[in-house]
N, C-alpha and C positions, 0 to 999 in steps of 0.2 A: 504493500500500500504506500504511497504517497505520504512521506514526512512534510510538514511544514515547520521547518527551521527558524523561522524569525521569531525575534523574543522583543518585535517595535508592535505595540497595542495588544498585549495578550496572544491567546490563542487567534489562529487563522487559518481559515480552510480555501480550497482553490477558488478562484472566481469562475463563474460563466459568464455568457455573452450578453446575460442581463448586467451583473453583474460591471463589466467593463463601461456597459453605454450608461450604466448611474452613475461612475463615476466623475463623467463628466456628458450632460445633456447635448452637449453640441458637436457631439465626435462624430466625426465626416467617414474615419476610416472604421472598417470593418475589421472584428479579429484575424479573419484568412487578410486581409492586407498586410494587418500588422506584421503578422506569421511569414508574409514574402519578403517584407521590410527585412527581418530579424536574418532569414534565413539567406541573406542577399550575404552579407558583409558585415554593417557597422550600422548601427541606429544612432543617432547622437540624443541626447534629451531634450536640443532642441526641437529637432523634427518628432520627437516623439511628443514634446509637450504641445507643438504647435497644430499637431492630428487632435492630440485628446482637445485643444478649448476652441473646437472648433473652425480654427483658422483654411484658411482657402486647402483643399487637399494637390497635393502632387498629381500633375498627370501622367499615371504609369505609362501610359500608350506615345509619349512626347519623345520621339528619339533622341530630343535636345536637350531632356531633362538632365538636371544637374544629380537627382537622386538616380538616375538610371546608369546616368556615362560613370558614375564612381562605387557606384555598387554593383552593378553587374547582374540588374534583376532576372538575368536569363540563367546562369550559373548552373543551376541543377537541370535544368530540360536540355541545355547545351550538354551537360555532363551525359545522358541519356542517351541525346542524340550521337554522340560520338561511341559509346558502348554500344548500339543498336551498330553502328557502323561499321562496326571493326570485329564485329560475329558476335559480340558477348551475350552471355544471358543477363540480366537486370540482377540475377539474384548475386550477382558477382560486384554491383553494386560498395555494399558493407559486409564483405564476408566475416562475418563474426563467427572467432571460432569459440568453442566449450571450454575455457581451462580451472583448473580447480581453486576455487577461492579459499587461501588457507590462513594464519593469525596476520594483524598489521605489521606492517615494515614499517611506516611514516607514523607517525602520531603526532598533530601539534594543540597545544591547547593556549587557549587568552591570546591568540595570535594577533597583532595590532601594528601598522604600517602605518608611519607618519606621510601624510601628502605632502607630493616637492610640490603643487601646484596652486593655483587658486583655488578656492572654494572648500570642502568641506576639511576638515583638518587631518582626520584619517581618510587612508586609500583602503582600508582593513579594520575591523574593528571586533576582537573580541571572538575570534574563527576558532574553531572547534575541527578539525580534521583527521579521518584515517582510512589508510591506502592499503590493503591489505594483497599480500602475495596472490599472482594470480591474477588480478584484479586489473580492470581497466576503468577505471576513476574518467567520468566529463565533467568539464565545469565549465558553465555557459554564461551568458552574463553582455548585457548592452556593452556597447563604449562608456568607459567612466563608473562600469561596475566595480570594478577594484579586481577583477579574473585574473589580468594581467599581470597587477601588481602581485598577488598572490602568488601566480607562477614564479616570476621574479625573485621576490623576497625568499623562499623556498630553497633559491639557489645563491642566494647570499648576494643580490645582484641588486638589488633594489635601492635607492642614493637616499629612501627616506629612514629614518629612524625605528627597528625592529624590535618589538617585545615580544614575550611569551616565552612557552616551552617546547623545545623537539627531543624527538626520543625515532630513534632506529634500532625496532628488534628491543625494545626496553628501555635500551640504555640513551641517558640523558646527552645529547651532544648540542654542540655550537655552532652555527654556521653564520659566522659575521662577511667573510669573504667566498665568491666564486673556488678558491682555493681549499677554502674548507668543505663546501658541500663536494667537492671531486675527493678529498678524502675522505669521506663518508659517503660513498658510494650512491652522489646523486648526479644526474646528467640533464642536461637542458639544450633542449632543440629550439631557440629562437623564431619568433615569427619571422624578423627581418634577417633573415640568416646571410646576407650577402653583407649587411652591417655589422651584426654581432654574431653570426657563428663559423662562418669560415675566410681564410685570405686570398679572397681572388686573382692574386700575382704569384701564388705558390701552389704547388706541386698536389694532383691526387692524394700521393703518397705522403708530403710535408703533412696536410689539415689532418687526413684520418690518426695520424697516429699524434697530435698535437698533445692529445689529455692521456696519453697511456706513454708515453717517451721513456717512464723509469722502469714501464716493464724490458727497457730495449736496450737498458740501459746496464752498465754492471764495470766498477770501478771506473767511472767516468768515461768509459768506453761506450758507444753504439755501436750494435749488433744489427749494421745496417743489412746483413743476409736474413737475418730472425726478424726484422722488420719488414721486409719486402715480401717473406713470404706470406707473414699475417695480411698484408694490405693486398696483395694479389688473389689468395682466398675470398677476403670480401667483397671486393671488385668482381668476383665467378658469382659468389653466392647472390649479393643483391641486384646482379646485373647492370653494373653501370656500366656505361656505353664511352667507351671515351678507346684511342689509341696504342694509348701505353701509361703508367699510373705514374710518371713523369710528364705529363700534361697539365698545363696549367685550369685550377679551376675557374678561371675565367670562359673557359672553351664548353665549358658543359651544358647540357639543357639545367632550368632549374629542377627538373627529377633529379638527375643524375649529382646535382647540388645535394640535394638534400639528404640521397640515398647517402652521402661520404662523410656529411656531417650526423647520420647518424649510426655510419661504421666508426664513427669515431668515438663515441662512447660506449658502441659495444666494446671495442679493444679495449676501451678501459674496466670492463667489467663492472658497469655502475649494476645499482641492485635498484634502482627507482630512475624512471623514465619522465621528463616533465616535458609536455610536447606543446608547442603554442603553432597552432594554426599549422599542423603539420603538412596537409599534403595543398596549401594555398602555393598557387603558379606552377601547380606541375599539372603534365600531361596523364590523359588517358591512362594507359600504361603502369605509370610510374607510382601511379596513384593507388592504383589494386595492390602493385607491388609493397608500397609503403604500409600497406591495412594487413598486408600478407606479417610484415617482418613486427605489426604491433602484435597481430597474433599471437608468432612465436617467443615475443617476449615476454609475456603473460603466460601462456604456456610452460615457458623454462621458472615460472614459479618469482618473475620478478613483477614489480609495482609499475604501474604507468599511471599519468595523469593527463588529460588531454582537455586542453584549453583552446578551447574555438570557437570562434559564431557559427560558423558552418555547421546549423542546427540539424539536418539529417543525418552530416556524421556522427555528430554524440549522442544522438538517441540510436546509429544503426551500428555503432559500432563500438558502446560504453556497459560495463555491467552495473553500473547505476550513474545517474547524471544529477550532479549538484548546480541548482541558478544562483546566482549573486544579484545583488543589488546595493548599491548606496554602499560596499563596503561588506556588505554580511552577507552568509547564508541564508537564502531563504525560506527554499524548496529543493527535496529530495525525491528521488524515484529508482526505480528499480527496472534493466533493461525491457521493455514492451509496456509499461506501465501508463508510458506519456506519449500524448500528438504535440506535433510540434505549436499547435497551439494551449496546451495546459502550460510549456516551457515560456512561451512568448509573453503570455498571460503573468505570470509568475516575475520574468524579468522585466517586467512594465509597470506593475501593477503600484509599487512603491512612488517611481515614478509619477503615477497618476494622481496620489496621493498629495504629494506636494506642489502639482501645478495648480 
């Protein structure tokens, strides 16, 4: 059943579409708009508050629309249509595979992230979290929800001010710096990965083995044979497409980007997987393949967490899906339990509250 997480006005139960249009009389858009809004890209709260108090609505059909040209309302049927193309069957979509859900890896509690920005003072406030073996963790969440920041902060990367506690497998640890969560066996797949997760002037082989060097490493020696063959294994396994693993990742599709940044944490042997927007700008292909290797990490009995708007991934490919809002959890669910309008409903709803 459907957890309701938020602890802002007492108990609360999901809304429905009554529900949505009391909260505010003069809402133009429809929950299924909302729901293609959400499932586009990015919602801002201003478009979101400027649908809910009735202001003039967007015209989806406007090829010149400014909401169309930057979100991409076509996204999923384009995705469809290119799978119908290329033989697939739809059900290859979100192959979600079975893996067995065993005790937490991650636990954080009183989790609380200072905003570098304007407006509310926390990005996080007071997060309750656990990721357990096995498990593939969504957390969904507007623009300005604090998803991001959560990802972030998780991996010591976050420039605002971090309270609480974390514990891996028990034990009480610290992650103040990127540095620390890589010795505590956590790994982060960047949204903007061409900014923060790999260096597009160096080598296949330099990025993948960027966070695992000290396994290659031994009296300040590299073990550049023991290295190449780990990186050329990878490169068979998750099928990156490139000429020789001395190819600059500049040359790559963004798949084959994304496929090296994220043999780069396998080599490191991380035990928790933090994924933001994992398969955004990659191809057809690349994309099955990426849902293939979150599989097998879940399978091999380790944690993922998958941070994305791309609202049909995390309900087609999460074994339970967390929304955020304003900073907190709100709502919980359990994989097939939620349409992507009970999510959308959920990640709005606070929103609609304060407009």
């Amino acid at each position: 059943m459907p957890r309701d997480l938020s602890t802002r006005g007492g108990a609360r139960s999901g809304l429905d579409t009554e529900a949505v249009r009391s909260s505010a009389p003069g809402l133009l858009l429809s929950p299924s708009d909302l729901t293609e809004y959400v499932a586009c890209e990015h919602l801002t709260q201003l478009e979101l508050r400027v649908a809910r108090c009735g202001l003039e609505r967007p015209r989806l059909d406007d090829p010149q629309s400014d909401l169309i040209r930057r979100k991409g309302l076509e996204h999923e049927a384009d995705y469809l249509e290119r799978l119908r193309g290329e033989g697939r069957d739809i059900i290859e979509m979100y192959p979600k595979a079975s893996a067995k859900v065993g005790e937490p890896i991650l636990s954080v509690r009183d989790w609380t992230v200072e905003s570098t920005g304007a407006g509310r003072v926390h990005a996080i406030k007071n997060i309750h979290l656990d990721v357990r073996s096995g498990e593939i963790l969504g957390v969904f969440g507007l623009l300005g929800s604090g998803a991001f920041d959560l990802a972030r902060s998780l991996f010591g990367a976050h420039a605002g001010r971090v309270s609480g506690s974390m514990q891996i497998r028990g034990q009480v640890i610290s992650v103040m710096t990127p540095r620390d969560a890589i010795h505590n066996g956590i790994a982060y797949v960047p949204a903007e990965r061409k900014r923060d997760g790999l260096i597009e002037a160096h080598s296949i082989e330099s990025n993948m083995t960027l966070a695992a060097l000290n396994r290659f490493n031994r009296y300040g020696i590299l073990n550049r044979y023991a290295e190449l063959q780990r990186v050329q294994q990878y490169v068979a396994s998750l099928k990156v497409k490139c000429g020789s693993v001395e190819q600059p990742m500049s040359q790559l599709s963004g798949g084959n980007q994304q496929k090296v940044v994220a043999a780069k944490w396998l080599l490191s042997e991380a035990e928790i997987f933090i994924l933001e927007e994992p398969t955004r700008g990659v191809d057809v292909n690349a994309r099955i393949d990426l849902y293939a290797l979150v599989n097998e990490i879940a399978t091999a009995g380790k944690a993922v967490i998958i941070v994305s708007t791309d609202l049909p991934e995390v309900l087609g490919m999460c074994d339970r899906v967390l929304v955020m809002c304003e900073g907190r959890l709100v709502r919980e669910w359990m994989h097939g339990e939620a349409s992507e309008e009970d999510v959308m409903i959920s990640a709005a709803e606070e929103y609609s509250e304060g407009a």
